[in-house]
C-alpha positions as CSV (number, residue, x, y, z in Angstrom):
1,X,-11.4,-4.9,-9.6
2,X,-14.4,-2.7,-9.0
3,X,-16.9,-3.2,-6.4
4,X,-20.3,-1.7,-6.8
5,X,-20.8,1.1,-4.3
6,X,-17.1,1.0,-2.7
7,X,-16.0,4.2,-1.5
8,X,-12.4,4.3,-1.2
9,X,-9.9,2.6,-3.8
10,X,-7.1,1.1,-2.6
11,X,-3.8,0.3,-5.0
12,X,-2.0,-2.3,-4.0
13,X,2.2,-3.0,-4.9
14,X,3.7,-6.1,-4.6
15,X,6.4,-8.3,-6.9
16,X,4.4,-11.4,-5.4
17,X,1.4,-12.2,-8.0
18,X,0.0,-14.4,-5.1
19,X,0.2,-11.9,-2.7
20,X,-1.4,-9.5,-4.7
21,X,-3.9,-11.6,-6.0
22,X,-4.8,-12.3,-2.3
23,X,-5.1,-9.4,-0.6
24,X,-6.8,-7.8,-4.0
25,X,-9.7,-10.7,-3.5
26,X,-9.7,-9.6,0.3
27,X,-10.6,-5.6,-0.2
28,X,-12.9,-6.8,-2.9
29,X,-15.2,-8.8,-0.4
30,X,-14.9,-6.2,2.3
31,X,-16.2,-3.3,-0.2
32,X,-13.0,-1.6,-2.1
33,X,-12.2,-1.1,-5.4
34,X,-8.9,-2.0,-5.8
35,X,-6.0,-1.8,-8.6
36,X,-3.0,-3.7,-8.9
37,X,0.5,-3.4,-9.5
38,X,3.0,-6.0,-9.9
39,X,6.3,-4.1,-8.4
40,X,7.1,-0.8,-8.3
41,X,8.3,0.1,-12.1
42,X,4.6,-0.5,-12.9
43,X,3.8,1.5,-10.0
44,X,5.0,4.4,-10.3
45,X,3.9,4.3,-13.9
46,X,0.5,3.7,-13.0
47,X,1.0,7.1,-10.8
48,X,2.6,9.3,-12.8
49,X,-0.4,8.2,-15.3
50,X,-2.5,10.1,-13.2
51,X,-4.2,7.8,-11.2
52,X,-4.9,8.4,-7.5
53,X,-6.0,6.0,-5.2
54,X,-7.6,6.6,-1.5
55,X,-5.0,4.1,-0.2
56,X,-1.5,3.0,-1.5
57,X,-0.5,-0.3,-0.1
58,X,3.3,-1.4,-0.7
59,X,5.6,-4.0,-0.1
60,X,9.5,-3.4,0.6
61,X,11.1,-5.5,-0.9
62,X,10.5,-5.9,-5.0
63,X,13.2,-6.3,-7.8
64,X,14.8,-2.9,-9.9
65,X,12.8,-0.5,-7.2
66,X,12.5,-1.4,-3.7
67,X,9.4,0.0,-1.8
68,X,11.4,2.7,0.2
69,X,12.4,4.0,-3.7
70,X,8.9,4.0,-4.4
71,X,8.1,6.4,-1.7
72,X,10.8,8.5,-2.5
73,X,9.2,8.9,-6.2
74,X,5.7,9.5,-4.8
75,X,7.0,12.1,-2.6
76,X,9.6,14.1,-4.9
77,X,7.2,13.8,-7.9
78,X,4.0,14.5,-5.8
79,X,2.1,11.4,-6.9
80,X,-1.0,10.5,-5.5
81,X,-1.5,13.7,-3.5
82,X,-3.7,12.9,-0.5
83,X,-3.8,9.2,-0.4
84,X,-2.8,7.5,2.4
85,X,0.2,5.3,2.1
86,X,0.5,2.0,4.2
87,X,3.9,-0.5,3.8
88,X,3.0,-4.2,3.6
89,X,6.2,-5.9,4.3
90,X,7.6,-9.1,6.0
91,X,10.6,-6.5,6.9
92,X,9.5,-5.4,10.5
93,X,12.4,-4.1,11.4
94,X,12.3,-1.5,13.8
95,X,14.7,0.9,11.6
96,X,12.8,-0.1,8.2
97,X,9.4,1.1,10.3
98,X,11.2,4.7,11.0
99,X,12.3,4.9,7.6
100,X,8.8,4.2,6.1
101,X,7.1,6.8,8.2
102,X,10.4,9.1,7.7
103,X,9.5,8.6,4.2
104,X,5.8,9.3,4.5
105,X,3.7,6.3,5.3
106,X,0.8,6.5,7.2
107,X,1.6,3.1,8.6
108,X,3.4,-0.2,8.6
109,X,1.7,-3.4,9.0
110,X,4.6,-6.8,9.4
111,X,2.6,-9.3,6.7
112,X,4.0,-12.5,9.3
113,X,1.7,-10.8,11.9
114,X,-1.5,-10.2,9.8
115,X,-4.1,-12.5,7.9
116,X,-5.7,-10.4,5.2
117,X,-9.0,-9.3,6.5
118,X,-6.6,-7.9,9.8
119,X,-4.7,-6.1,6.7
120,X,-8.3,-4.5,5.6
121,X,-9.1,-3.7,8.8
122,X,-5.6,-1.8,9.9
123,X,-5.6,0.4,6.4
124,X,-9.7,0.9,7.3
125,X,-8.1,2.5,10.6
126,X,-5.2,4.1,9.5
127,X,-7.6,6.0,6.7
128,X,-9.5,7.2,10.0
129,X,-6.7,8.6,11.7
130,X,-3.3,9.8,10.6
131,X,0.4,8.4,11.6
132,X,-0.8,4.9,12.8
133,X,2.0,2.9,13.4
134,X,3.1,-0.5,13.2
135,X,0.7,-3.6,13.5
């Protein structure tokens, strides 16, 4: 979805068509671009296609490739260089949040704790600073 006169793209990975939809619709009206991916294998292929986003926002857990997989791939293949990489997931463990940052995230937002345009506004943060945190 493009939005006339958006400034930053954000690409947004979940196995939840719902989800996706949703949040999609949400950086729409607040001024994104945004591009879709349902689960990880489509991705990464999206990625390795050459496309770079401002933003990559992921869930955890998805079918074949789990989010924590995706990372991995992003990092050892150097995909997406420079964009800013922010986990959407209902897993808020405080181990999973290490090993997303570990892994390279720039932050972790907990979906239970966050209605969309709270999502919109933490990866509007995190793209201002660096090593946010959890939400």
């Amino acid at each position: 979805m493009k939005h006339m006169g958006a400034k930053h793209t954000v690409f947004i990975i979940d196995d939840d068509k719902f989800l996706l939809d949703m949040y999609a619709l949400k950086f729409v009206q607040m001024g994104w671009n945004v591009e879709t991916a349902l689960g990880s294998a489509d991705g990464i292929e999206k990625l390795r296609g050459g496309f770079a986003p401002t933003v990559i926002l992921t869930d955890i857990l998805m079918p074949s490739m789990d989010g924590f997989e995706l990372l991995e791939r992003i990092r050892d293949e150097s995909l997406a260089r420079g964009a800013r990489i922010v986990i959407l997931s209902n897993k808020g463990e405080k181990e999973d949040i290490v090993r997303g940052i570990a892994l390279g995230a720039d932050g972790y937002i907990v979906k239970a704790s966050a209605i969309p345009s709270e999502v919109v506004a933490q990866v509007e943060k995190i793209l201002g600073n660096k090593k946010q945190g959890i939400v």
